[in-house]
N, C-alpha and C positions, 0 to 999 in steps of 0.2 A: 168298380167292384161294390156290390151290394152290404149287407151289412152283415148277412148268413155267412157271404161269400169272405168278410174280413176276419169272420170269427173261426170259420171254420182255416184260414190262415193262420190264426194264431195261435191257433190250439194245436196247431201240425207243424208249425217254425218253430226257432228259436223259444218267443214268446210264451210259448205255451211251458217250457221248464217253471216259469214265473210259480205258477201254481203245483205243477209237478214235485217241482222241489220243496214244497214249504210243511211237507208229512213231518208226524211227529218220529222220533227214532226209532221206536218200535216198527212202525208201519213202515221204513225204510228196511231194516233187518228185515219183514216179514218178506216184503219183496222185490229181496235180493235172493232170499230162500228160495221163494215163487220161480224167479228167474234160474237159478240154474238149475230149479225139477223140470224146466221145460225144456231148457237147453238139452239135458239128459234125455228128455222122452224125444226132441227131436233126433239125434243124433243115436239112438235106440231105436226108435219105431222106423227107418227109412230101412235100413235092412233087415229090420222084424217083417213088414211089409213084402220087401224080394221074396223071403224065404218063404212066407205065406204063398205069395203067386204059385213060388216052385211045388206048394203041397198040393193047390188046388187042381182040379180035373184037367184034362189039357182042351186046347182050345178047341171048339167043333167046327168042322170042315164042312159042314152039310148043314140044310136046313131042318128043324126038328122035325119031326114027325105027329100026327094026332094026337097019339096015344102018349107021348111025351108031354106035351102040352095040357091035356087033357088027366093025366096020371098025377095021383098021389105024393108031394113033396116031402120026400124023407130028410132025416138031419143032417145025413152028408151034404145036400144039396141047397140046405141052411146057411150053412156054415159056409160051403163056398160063396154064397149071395153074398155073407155079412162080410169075407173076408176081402171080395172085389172093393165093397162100398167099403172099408177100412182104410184099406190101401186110396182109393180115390179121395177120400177126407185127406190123409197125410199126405198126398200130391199137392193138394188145393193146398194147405194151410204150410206147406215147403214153399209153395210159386208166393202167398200171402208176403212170409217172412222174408223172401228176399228182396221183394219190393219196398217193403218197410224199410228194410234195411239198405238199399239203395238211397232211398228218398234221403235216412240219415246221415249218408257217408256224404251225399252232393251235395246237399241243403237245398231242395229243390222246394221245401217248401209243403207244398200238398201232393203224394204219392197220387199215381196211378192207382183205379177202381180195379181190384181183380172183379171177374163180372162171379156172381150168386157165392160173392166170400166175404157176406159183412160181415156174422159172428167169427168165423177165423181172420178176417182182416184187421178185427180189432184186437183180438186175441193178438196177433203177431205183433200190433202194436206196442202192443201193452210189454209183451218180453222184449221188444227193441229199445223201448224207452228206458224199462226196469234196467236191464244193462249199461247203456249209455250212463246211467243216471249213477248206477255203484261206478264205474268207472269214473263219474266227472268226483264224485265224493270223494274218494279215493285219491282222485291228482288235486282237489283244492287243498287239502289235508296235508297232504304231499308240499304243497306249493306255501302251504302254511309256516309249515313247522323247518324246513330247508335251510339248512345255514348258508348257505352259497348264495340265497334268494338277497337282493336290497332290499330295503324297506322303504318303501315311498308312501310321502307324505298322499291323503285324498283331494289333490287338486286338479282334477278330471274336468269340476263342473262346478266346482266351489267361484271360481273369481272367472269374469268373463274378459276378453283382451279388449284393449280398449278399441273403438271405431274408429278414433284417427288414424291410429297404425291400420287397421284393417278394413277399412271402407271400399278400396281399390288400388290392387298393386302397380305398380310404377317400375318402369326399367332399370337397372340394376346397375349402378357407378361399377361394381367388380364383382366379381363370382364370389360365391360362400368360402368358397376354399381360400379366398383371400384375406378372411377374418381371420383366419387359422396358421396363417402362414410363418408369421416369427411368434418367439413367447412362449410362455407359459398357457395353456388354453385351458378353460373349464368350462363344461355345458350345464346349461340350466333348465330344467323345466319347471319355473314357476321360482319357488322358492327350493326345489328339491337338484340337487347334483346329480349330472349321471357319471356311467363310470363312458372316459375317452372311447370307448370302444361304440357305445350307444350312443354316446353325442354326435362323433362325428357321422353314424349311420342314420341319425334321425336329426341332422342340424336344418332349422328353418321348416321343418313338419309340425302341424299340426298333432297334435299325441296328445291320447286318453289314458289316463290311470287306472287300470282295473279295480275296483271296490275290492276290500276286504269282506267276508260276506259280515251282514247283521242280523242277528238271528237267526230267523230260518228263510232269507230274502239272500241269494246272490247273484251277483250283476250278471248280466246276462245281453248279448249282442239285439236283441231286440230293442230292450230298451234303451239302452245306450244311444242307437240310433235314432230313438222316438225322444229322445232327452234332448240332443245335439242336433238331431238333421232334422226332423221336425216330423219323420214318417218310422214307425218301425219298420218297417218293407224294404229298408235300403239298408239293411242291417247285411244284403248281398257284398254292398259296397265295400262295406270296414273290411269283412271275408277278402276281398279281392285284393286289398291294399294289405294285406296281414300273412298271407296263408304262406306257409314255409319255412317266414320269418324266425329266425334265434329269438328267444323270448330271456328275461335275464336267470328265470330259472331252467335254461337247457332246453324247455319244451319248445315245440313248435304249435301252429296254428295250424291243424287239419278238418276239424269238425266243427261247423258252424255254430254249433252247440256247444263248445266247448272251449271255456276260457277260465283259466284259473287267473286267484289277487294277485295285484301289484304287476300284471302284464302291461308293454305298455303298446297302443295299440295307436297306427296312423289313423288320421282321421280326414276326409274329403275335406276341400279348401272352403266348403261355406258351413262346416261343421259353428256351431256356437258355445261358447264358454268353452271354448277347447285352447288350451297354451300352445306357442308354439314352442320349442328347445332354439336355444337362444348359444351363443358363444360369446366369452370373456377373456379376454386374450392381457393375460399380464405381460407385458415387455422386460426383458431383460436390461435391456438400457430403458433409461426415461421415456417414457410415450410422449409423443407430440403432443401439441395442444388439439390441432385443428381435428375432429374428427372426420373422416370417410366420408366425401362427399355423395347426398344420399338425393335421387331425383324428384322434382315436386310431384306430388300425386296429383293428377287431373280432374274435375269435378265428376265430368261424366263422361269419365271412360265406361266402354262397356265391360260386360263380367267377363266376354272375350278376351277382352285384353288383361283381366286380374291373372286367372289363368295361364296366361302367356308367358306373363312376368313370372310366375312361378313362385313357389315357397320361400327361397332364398331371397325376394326382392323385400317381403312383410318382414325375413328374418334383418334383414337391415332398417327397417323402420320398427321395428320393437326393439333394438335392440338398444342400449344403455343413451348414444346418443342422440336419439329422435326422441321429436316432439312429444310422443308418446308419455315422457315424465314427469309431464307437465298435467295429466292430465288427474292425475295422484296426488297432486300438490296443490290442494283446497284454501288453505289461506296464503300462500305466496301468487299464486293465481289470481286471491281478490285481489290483492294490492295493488299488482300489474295494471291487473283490466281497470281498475279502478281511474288507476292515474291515466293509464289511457283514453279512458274515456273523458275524464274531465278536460286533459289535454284537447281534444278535438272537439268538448264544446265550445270551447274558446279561440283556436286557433285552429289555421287547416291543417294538414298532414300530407305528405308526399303519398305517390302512388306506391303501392306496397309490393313486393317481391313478392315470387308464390312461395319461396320459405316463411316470409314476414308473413304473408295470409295461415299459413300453416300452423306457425306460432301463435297466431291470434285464434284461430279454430282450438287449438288446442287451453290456451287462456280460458275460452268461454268456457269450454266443456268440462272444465277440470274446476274452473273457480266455484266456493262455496259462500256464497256470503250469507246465508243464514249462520253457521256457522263462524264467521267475524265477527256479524254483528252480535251475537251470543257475547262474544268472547268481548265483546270492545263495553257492551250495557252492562257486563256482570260484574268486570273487573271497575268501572267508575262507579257500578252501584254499592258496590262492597266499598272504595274511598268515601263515598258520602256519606255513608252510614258512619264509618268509621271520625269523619270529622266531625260530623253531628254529638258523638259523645265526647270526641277529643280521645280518644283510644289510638295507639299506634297501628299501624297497618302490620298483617302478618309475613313472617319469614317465607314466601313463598318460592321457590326451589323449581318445581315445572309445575305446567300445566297440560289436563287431557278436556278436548274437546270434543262432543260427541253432538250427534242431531238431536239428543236429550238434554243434556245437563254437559255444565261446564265444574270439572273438578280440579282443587287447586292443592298442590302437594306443599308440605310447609315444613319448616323445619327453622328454630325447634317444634315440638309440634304445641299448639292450643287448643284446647276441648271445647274453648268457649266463644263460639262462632255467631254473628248473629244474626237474625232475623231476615232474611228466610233461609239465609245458610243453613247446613246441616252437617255438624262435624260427627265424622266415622274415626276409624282404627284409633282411637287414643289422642282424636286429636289432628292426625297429622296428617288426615285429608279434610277439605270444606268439601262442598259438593252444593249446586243452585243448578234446580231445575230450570229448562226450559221456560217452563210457563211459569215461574216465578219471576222473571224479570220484569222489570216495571221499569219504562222508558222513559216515565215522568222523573225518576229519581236517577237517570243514569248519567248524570250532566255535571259531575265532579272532573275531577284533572286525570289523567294516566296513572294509576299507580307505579305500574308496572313495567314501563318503556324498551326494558331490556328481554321481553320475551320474546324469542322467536324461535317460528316454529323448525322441527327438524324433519318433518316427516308422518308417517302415516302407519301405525301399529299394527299386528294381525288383525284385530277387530274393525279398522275401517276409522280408527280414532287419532283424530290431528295430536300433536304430543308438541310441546314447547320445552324448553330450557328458558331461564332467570340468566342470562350473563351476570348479571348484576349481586346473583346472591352467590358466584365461583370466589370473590374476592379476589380472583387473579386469571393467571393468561388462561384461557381452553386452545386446547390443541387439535387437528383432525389429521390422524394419522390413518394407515393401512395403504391403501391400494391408492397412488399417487394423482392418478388422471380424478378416478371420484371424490378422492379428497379436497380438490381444488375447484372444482363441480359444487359440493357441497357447501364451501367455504361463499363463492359466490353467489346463491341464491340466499344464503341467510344474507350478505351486506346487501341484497337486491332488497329483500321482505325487509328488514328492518327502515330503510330508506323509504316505504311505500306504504306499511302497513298502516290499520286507521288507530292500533289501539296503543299508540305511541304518538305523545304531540309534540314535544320537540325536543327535536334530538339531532346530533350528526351523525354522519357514518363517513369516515375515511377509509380509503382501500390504496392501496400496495402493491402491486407484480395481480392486479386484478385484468378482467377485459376491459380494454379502453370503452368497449357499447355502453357499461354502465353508465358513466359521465351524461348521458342520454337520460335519465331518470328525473323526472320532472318535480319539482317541489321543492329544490334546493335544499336536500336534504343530505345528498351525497357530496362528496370531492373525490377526486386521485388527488394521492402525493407521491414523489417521487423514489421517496426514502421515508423509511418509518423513523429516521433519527431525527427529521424535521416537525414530525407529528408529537414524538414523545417528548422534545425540547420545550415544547408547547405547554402539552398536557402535565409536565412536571411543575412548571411556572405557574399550572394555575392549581393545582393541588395547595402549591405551597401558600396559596393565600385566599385559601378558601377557607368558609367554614366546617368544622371539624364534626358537626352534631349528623344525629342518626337522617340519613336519605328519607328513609319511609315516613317517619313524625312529619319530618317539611314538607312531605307531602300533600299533608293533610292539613297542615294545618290554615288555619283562617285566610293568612294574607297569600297563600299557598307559593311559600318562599321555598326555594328548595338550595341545596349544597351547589349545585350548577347546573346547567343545559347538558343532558348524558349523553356522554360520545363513546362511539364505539368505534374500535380499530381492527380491519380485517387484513389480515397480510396473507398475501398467497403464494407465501416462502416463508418458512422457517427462519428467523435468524443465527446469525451464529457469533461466537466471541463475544466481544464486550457490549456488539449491541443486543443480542438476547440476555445479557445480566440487565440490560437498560430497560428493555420489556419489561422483563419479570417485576421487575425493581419499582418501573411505574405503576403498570397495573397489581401487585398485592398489595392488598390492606388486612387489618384486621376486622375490617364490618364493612357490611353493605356499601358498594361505592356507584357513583353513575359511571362508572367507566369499566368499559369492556374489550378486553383482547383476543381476536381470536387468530390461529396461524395454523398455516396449513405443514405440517409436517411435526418431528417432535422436536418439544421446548422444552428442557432442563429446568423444571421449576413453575411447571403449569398444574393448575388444582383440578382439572376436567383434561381426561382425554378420551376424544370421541374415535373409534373407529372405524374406517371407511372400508365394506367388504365391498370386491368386485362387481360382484351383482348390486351394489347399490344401498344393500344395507346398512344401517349406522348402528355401531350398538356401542351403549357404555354400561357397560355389566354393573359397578358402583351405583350409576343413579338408575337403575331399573330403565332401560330406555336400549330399546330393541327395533328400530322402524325403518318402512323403505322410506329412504331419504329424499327432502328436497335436492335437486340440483337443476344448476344453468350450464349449459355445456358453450365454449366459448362460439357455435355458431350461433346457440340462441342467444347470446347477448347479443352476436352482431346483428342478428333478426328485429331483437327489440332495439337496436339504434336507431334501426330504420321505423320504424313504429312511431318512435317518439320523436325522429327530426319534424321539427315544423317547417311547411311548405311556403316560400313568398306567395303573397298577393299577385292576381293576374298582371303581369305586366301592360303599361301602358301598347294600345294599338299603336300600329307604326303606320300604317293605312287608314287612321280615323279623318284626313283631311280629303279620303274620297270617298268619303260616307255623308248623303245627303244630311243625314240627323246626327253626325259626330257631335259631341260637344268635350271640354276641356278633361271629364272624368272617363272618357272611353278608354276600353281593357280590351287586349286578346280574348277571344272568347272560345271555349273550349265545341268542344266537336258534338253536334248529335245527331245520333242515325234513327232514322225510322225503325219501328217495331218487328216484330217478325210478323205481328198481325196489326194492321195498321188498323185504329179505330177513332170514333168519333164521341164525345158528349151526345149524343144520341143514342147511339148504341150502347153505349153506358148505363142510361136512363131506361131504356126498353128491355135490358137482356137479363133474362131469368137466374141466372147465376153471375154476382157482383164480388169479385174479387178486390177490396179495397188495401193497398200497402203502404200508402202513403199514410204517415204518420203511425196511431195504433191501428194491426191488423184487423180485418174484419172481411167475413163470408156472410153473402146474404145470398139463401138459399129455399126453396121451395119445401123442400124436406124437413121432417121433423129430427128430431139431433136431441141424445141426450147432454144435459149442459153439464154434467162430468167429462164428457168429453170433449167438449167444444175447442180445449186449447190443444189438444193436439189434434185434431183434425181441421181446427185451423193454420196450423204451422204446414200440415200435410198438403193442404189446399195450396196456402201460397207458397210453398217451396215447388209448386208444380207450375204455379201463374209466373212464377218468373226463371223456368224454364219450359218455355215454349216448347220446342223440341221434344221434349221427354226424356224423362232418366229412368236409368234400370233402376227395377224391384230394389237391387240389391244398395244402391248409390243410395235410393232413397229411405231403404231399412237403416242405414248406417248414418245417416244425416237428422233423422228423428231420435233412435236409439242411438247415440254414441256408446254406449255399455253395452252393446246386444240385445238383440230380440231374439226371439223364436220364430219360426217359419208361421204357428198357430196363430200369434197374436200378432203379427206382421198381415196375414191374408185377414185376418178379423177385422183390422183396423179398415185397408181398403176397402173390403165389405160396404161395413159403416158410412165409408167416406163417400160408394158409389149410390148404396141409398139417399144420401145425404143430398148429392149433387141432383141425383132421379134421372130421368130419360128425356130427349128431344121426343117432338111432336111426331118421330118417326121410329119410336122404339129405341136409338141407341140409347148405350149409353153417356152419361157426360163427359164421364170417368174413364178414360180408353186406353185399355190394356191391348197391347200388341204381343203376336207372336213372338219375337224378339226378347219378350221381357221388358220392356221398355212402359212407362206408366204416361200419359199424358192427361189434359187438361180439352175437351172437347171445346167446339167453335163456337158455342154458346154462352161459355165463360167469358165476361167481361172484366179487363183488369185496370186499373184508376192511371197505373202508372204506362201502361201501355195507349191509353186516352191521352196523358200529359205529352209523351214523348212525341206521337203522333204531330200534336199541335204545334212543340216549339219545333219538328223537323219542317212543318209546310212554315210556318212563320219567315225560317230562314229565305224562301223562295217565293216569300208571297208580294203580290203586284203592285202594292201599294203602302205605305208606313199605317195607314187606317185599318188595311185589312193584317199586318204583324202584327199592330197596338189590340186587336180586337183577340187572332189566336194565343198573344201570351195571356191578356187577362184571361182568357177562358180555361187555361191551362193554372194559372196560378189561381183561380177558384174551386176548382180540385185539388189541392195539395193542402192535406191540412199539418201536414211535417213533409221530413224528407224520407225516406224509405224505410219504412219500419225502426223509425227514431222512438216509438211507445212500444216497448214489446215483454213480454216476462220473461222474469229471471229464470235463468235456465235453458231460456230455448232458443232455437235461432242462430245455434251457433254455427252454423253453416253459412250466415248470411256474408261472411270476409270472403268468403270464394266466390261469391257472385259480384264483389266490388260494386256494390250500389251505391252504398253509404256515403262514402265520398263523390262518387258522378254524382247523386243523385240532388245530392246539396251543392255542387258545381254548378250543376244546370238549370237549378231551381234559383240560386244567388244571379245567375247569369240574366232569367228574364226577368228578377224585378230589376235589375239595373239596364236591363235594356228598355223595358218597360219606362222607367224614369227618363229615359233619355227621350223617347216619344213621344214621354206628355210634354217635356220642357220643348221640342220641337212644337208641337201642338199650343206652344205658348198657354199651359194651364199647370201652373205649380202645385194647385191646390192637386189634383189627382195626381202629381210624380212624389207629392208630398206621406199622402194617401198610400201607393203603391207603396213606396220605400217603408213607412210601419210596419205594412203586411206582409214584406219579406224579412224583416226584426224579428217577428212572429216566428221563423223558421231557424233562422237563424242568428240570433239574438247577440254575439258578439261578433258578426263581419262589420269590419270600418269601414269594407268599400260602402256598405247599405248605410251606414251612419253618414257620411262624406255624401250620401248622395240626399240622405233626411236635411243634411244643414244645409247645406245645397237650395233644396226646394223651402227649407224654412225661411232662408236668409229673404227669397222675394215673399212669399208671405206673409210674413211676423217681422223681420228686419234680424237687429246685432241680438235682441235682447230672445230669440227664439230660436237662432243659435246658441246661444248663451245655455238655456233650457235643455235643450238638445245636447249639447258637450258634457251638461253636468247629468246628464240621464245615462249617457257611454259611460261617463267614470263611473258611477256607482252600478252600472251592470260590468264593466270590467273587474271592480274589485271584489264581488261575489263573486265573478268567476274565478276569482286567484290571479289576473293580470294585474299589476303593479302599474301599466303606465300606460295611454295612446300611443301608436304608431308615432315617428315624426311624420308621415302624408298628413294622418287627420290633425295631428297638431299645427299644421303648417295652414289646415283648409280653416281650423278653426281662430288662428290670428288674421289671417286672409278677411274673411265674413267679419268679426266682429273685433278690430284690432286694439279700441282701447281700453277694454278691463284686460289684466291679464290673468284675475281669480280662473276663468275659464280652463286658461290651458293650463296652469299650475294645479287645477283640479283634478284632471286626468291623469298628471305628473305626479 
């Protein structure tokens, strides 16, 4: 469709109200007046018309004569001319009007041409629209002022759902009617309730909020369309999914034209920033723990199959229990990922579940760490400061973290904040910009250990609570299941977070997954009367002065090591007097109690609404909540178990080059596109993954955009195959995109790539919808793989010794081990990270075992560095360095070598050598024993 052809569309749909409607009042009055003198003259003039026929001459039967023709026109015969030509105007401009008016009732869009009826076709226009238009005024006015009407909040387009939930639907554990089935049940669209009757008629749809109009602008099915589905043109579609529909004020949907506020309207499955209505099923007895087991979503399924699975399948993956809450959850998220990441730079990791993948997709997507780090530099930069003058640290109560500025609530309040603080309301906020943080000064202690966060405000603003300044137990009451959800992802955050250094956290009737959190920062205990026996003993002989002073000061002594206690059961009888009893003080203490139900004698109680909200009306604190639901913890068990070392070969004595350190070796398949270091080196488009990402491309590329059209590129190079538009919109965009800036990006990305020597393109889009990567594309890790598959098969130990080096001269990491914050979060569902570092630990250790066959230690010595290089805390690679140092250098380069492991083991946070490398390294150099006690 041309561009004549899209205007004169819009001016004839829907779209065209846009303009229509935005007159000023008077010119509405004026015509509306307009409108019904014409209605009048029509419904007047059609039998004004007959009656005229009836007066005129009757019809002649013959043909004229000369002298008729030729003779004098008197003004009877005037008068019949003009009154034929009357009547035929009022014919034409009758056939005009009801074409218009068809065109309006169907919404067909652009009416049929009556042929020589443009001034009356527009005429007729103009009084169809005039109508339509008093008529829609008339019912939004109506739709306005209505007592019967709900009032819903404008979250149409306001907040987009997240991509994890809706990237691609998954088959459905049980039907929607199964959420619904016992309990008390409440629908939700977003933040807003519907009433039972709408919920259950629109549970798991997609649903639009009709606008309120603003000003002289109201919403209107064009746009709406061209907002969410990325075409005004399909504004047919909404029409089709809506029309007949009960609306909550009485009205139905019959004119495409015509929608009054606060209707709520379904919307097609790739609609964007559209909610879906959700169900909340309060149980009458205690809800279980586990929730509804919900099936993994597939990377590349196609859009066929989201489709298939239907609405009710996303309505179980948005709903309270999927990963989806994670993604909301900005600083509990960094902590997580944090410690998982550090975990697996030092140790392996099992191979992950597609839930555990899911959780970790969710992790990336949802973690904030600009927003930590904010919070962790601003909070030690205010203690230094504060020590530097010897001034006590402030009463601080919560905090609100934003991508701006981190603001600290205080209480009592002080005016006199300093430097670069900026204290507001009387005092009783600080407030430090972003850009005022200074990293050189942020290197003081925690002030603040007890904050943690609870959640995420309307504005998009992380919100924390002080345990520490309740002076006693907090409580999380309401709705049982979220209460217990929430109670657990704070003992999570506090256990992981960076801007707390040491601290414990005990947990009670919590999920046993947690125990899995790395840092030894958590325990379980069995019974909270064993914790509180504890905590009472060391109260009573501790010292008694202010928490926040010791904080700061010089020797930075403080009252104790702050512990916090999370029970996930209320107590009752004489051990909730023992609670209360431990935890209140009368000032700032390091100790914190929190419990999930209500406690008789708690200074904070938080309450858990169904949908998720937490609110404590007292301390101003309104947010969708942190929580862990107990599948995600068992998800993050599996995250964090570490995997043994490959077990010794049980077949190494029929391996020509076995030697004493051989391991099972894991499995590699040849590529989908099998390639060479050649091809590599020759081919005009270089997809590099190993290590940090990199596109090397013939095309020019603006460098604003480079990181995501490099994410776009290699999320394509390592799916060969090809994935739908839609897989791949949802893996860039986890928040949603637009269809606009979705095709703009490909665009880009197809110029970027350019054309083969034969026109195509690089970039090949398939009828299907399916996006690939042409044969021209060369990828690093597709080269690697190639080499260690022919290695496995190749005819001689000189020609495997020759394809791993060549293969491990390509790797300058393991698969996108250097990549930006933020992006990539799709990379757990391709499971590289771990193969990739498998396979690459695999050939330098087979690599060593070839030179040591080869009788040349100095190159197994050599190898074994360059895979440290990769991965810098495996023992087998260390076990195989001393190894080859031992014939080299002798006891004393082992020695060298042992003491190099410890001190790369205790940066990493490992406390001690394996007993294998402790054992290799008494073995090689058995009389010092500073060595092994140095690892130890």
């Amino acid at each position: 469709m041309n561009e004549a052809e899209l205007r004169s569309d819009r001016e004839t749909g829907p779209g065209r109200f846009l303009q229509e409607d935005v007159e000023q009042r008077p010119r509405r009055v004026a015509s509306s007046v307009l409108s019904a003198a014409l209605l009048l003259l029509l419904v007047v003039g059609v039998p004004a018309g007959l009656l005229a026929l009836d007066a005129a001459p009757a019809i002649p039967r013959s043909l004229p004569s000369l002298d008729a023709l030729t003779g004098t026109i008197g003004v009877e015969q005037l008068l019949a001319v003009l009154v034929w030509i009357v009547w035929l105007a009022w014919l034409q401009f009758t056939i005009c009007t009801v074409v218009e008016l068809r065109s309006a009732l169907s919404g067909v869009g652009l009416p049929a041409r009556v042929p020589l009826a443009g001034p009356s076709q527009r005429l007729a226009r103009t009084l169809v629209v005039s109508v339509l238009l008093l008529a829609s005024a008339a019912g939004q006015a109506s739709a306005a002022v209505a007592p019967s009407a709900p009032v819903h909040s404008e979250v149409g387009v306001a907040i987009s759902a997240p991509a994890v939930a809706g990237e691609v639907a998954a088959t459905v554990a049980a039907p929607a009617e199964a959420q619904v089935a016992q309990g008390e049940t409440t629908f939700w669209l977003g933040d807003v309730q519907l009433s039972p009757e709408e919920g259950a008629e629109l549970l798991g749809k997609r649903v639009y909020v009709v606008k309120v109009p603003d000003g002289r602008y109201h919403d209107n099915l064009w746009d709406i369309a061209e907002r969410t589905l990325g075409d005004g043109r399909r504004y047919s579609e909404v029409f089709e999914l809506n029309k007949g529909r009960d609306q909550p004020d009485g009205h139905e949907l019959t004119l495409e034209r015509l929608i009054y506020p606060n209707w709520l309207l379904v919307m097609p499955e790739d609609a964007a920033g559209v909610e879906r209505v959700t169900a909340v099923v309060t149980p009458v007895a205690p809800a279980p723990e586990a929730p509804a087991p919900v099936a993994p979503v597939p990377e590349q399924a196609p859009a066929a199959d989201a489709a298939q699975a239907g609405p009710a399948a996303d309505a179980v993956h948005e709903s309270p229990a999927s990963t989806a809450l994670l993604v909301g959850g900005g600083l509990l998220a960094v902590g997580l990922l944090a410690a998982l990441d550090r975990l697996r730079r030092r140790r392996r990791t099992g191979e992950p579940s597609d839930d555990a993948v899911e959780l970790e997709v969710a992790l990336r997507v949802g973690a904030d760490p600009r927003r930590a780090l904010l919070l962790d530099r601003g909070l030690r930069q205010l203690a230094a400061a504060h020590g530097a003058t010897g001034r006590p640290l402030p009463g601080v109560v919560a905090a609100v973290v934003s991508d701006d500025a981190l603001e600290l609530r205080l209480s009592p309040s002080t005016p006199d904040a300093p430097t670069p603080w900026q204290a507001a309301a009387d005092g009783s906020t600080w407030r430090l910009a972003a850009d005022d943080v200074d990293a050189a000064l942020a290197g003081g202690p925690a002030p603040f250990p007890g904050l943690v966060s609870l959640g995420r405000d309307a504005q998009g603003r992380d919100v924390l609570l002080d345990l520490e300044s309740a002076q006693g137990p907090v409580c999380v009451v309401g709705d049982p299941q979220v209460a217990r959800e929430v109670a657990t992802a704070l003992a999570a955050e506090l256990a992981t977070n960076r801007w707390s250094d040491g601290l414990r956290v005990t947990g009670v009737d919590l999920p046993d997954g947690l125990d899995a959190l790395p840092g030894g920062r958590y325990a379980r205990a069995a019974s909270a009367s064993d914790v509180l026996d504890r905590l009472g003993g060391r109260r009573a002989v501790t010292h008694d002065g202010d928490v926040l002073s010791g904080r700061v000061r010089p020797d930075g002594a403080t009252t104790w090591v702050p512990e916090y206690l999370v029970l996930g059961a209320a107590p009752t009888g004489a051990l909730a007097d023992q609670v209360v009893a431990t935890a209140t003080t009368d000032r700032r203490s390091p100790l914190g109690v929190v419990c999930v139900g209500d406690l008789p004698g708690a200074r904070w109680q938080l309450v858990a609404q169904p949908d998720g909200r937490l609110v404590a009306r007292l301390l101003g604190v309104d947010v969708q909540s942190n929580r862990l639901t107990p599948r995600q913890v068992a998800a993050l068990d599996e995250l964090f178990t570490e995997a043994p070392e490959p077990a010794p070969a049980l077949d190494a004595r029929h391996d020509a080059v076995a030697h004493e350190g051989a391991v099972e070796r894991p499995d590699v398949a040849a590529p989908v596109r099998p390639r060479t270091p050649d091809d590599l080196a020759a081919a005009p488009v270089r997809v590099l993954v190993l290590g940090e990402p990199r596109v090397e491309s013939p095309g020019v590329l603006d460098e604003s955009r480079r990181a995501l059209l490099t994410e776009l590129v290699v999320h394509l190079a390592l799916h060969p195959e090809g994935v739908h538009v839609n897989v791949l919109a949802a893996a860039l965009w986890p928040g949603g995109v637009t269809a606009e800036v979705r095709e703009g990006t490909l665009d880009r990305a197809a110029r970027w790539l350019g054309t083969d020597a034969s026109g195509r393109p690089r970039l090949v889009r398939g009828a299907d919808g399916r996006v690939a990567l042409g044969p021209e594309a060369v990828v690093d890790w597709d080269v690697v793989t190639t080499l260690l598959a022919r290695s496995r098969s190749a005819a001689s130990p000189q020609a495997e010794r020759a394809d791993l080096a060549a293969a491990l001269e390509l790797a300058h990491g393991t698969v996108l081990s250097v990549r930006h914050s933020g992006r990539y979060a799709w990379l757990a569902r391709v499971r590289l990270e771990r193969a990739s570092r498998a396979l690459l630990v695999d050939a330098v250790h087979r690599l060593v075992v070839l030179c040591h066959h080869d009788d040349d230690p100095g190159a197994a010595q050599a190898a074994a560095w360059a895979g440290l290089r990769l991965a810098p805390t495996e023992e087998l690679l260390w076990r195989d360095l001393m190894r080859a140092a031992s014939l080299v250098g002798g006891p004393d380069a082992v020695r060298q070598a042992a003491g190099d492991l410890a001190a790369t083991l205790r940066a990493a946070g490992v406390p001690a050598m394996s007993p294998a490398t402790l054992a290799v390294v008494e073995d090689l150099a058995p009389q010092p024993s500073e060595a092994g006690g140095s690892g130890a």
